[in-house]
C-alpha positions, 0 to 999 in steps of 0.5 A: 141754805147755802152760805151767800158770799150761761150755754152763751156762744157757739163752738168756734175755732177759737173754742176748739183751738182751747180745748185742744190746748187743754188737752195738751196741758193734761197730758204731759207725761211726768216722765218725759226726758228732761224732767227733773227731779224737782219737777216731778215733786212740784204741784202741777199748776191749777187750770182755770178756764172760763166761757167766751163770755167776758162776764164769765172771763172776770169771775175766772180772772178773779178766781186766778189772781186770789189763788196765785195771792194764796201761793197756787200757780195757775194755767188761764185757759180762757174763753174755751167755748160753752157747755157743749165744748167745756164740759167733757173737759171738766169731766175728764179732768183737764180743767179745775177751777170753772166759774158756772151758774147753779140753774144752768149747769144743772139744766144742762146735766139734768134737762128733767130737773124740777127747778126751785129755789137757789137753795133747793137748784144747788143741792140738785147740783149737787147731786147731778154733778159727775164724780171728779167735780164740786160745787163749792159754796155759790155766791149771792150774785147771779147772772140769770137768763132773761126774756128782754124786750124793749120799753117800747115794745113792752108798752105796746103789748102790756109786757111784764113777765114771760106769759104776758108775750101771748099777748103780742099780736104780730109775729115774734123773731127772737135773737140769741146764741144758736144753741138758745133753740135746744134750751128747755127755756127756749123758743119751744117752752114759750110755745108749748108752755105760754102759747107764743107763736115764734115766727123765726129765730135768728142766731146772733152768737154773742151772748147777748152782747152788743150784736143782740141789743143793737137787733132788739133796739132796731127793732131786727128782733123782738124778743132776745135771750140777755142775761140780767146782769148785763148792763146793757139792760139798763143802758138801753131801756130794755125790760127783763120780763118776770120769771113767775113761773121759774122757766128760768132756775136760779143762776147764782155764781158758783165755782166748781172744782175737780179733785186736784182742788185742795182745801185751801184753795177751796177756802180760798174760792169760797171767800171769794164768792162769799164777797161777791155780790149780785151789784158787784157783777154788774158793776164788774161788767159794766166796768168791761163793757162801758169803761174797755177795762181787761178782765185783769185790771177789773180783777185786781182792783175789786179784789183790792177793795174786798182785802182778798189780796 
């Protein structure tokens, strides 16, 4: 058992513009003229980037400001994209420290893998990342996908977990990021494993943000990809619907890490996902979305309270 302690926008040029940044920032040449001496025995600075999902952007910043308390410069490269575009960056190197979660990064690396447990999802992990990178120790919190309707909505139909939808007798608009239609947990799985007929799929790039919720409250969607610890659900009266079957893995935080990773920042991450818990994550987001907080200020006070800095 693991010691307790996502794919959420489409490419944008912003994304682009990132990666493009990271590229550049991999590939300075050591050699360059005007390179000293004492440069070239510096360590170069550990890069931390994170999705374009603002809960996503806290776990980076926390991650950032306990290794710079440890001594470890850090290059943020924030709000880089999603799988699609972050993950030839990770391996290829060009990125050290990424905030994930267990179930989806591993759908993503292996779209076959059975599921289980968070324990048995994370040594599937394990296994499927590619060589260069770790998954350090996960945290107890998670940030799962869900199927979220509304109270009223659930009440209508008699709603209580994914397989209950087949219940519904009019036609069904699901709402979420335009990569949710290539998901193994997504439109086609509630149809070929439930029977739910999708009438449309509309695509709402904000990681089931405000734009989704608004579209399932109005009634615009019916169904939406939000994940759980989202305040928002609360908020709004939405319903999480059960996961029995496990469509959805486990999604426990975890950080993953390239080689240039030493152990002491390691230990470092690892104290910091050993104190986060799944009440700590959606109170972080709530403290972004509802207060306006920045990722940085939200950082450094929970970090402050858990004596990480």
């Amino acid at each position: 058992m693991f010691t307790a302690a996502k794919g959420r926008l489409a490419w944008s040029a912003v994304a682009v513009g990132a990666v493009v940044a990271l590229a550049g920032c991999a590939s300075g040449d050591p050699l360059d003229e005007g390179t000293s001496t004492e440069d070239e025995g510096a360590a170069a600075p550990l890069v931390v980037s994170s999705q374009a999902y603002y809960s996503n952007e806290i776990i980076a910043e926390i991650y950032s400001q306990a290794l710079e308390a440890g001594g470890y410069e850090v290059d943020r490269q924030f709000q880089i994209g999603q799988r699609e575009v972050y993950l030839p960056e990770l391996e290829a190197g060009n990125i050290d420290v990424f905030p994930e979660y267990i179930g989806s990064l591993l759908q993503a690396l292996d779209p076959e893998a059975a599921g289980g447990t968070a324990d048995e999802v994370f040594a599937d992990l394990q296994d499927a990342l590619p060589e260069g990178l770790t998954a350090l120790q996960p945290a107890d919190a998670s940030d799962q996908n869900s199927w979220t309707v509304t109270q009223e909505f659930a009440d209508k139909y008699d709603l209580t977990d994914v397989a209950s939808l087949a219940n519904v007798t009019e036609p069904i608009i699901v709402g979420g990021n335009s990569e949710l239609a290539t998901r193994p947990y997504g439109p086609e799985a509630l149809e070929s494993q439930y029977g739910v007929p999708i009438a449309e799929v509309k695509s709402i790039e904000d990681s089931g943000g405000p734009l989704t919720v608004k579209a399932l409250v109005d009634n615009d969607i019916q169904l939406a990809n939000i994940y759980t610890a989202d305040p928002n659900i609360k908020a709004n009266n939405l319903v999480a619907l059960d996961d029995p079957d496990g469509i959805f893995f486990p999604d426990n935080v975890v950080a993953i890490v390239s080689d240039n990773v030493d152990a002491g920042a390691q230990e470092i991450l690892d104290e910091v996902n050993a104190a986060l818990s799944a009440g700590d994550l959606v109170s972080l987001n709530s403290e972004s979305f509802n207060d306006q907080k920045s990722a940085d200020v939200i950082a450094e006070a929970w970090l402050t309270d858990k004596g990480l800095i």
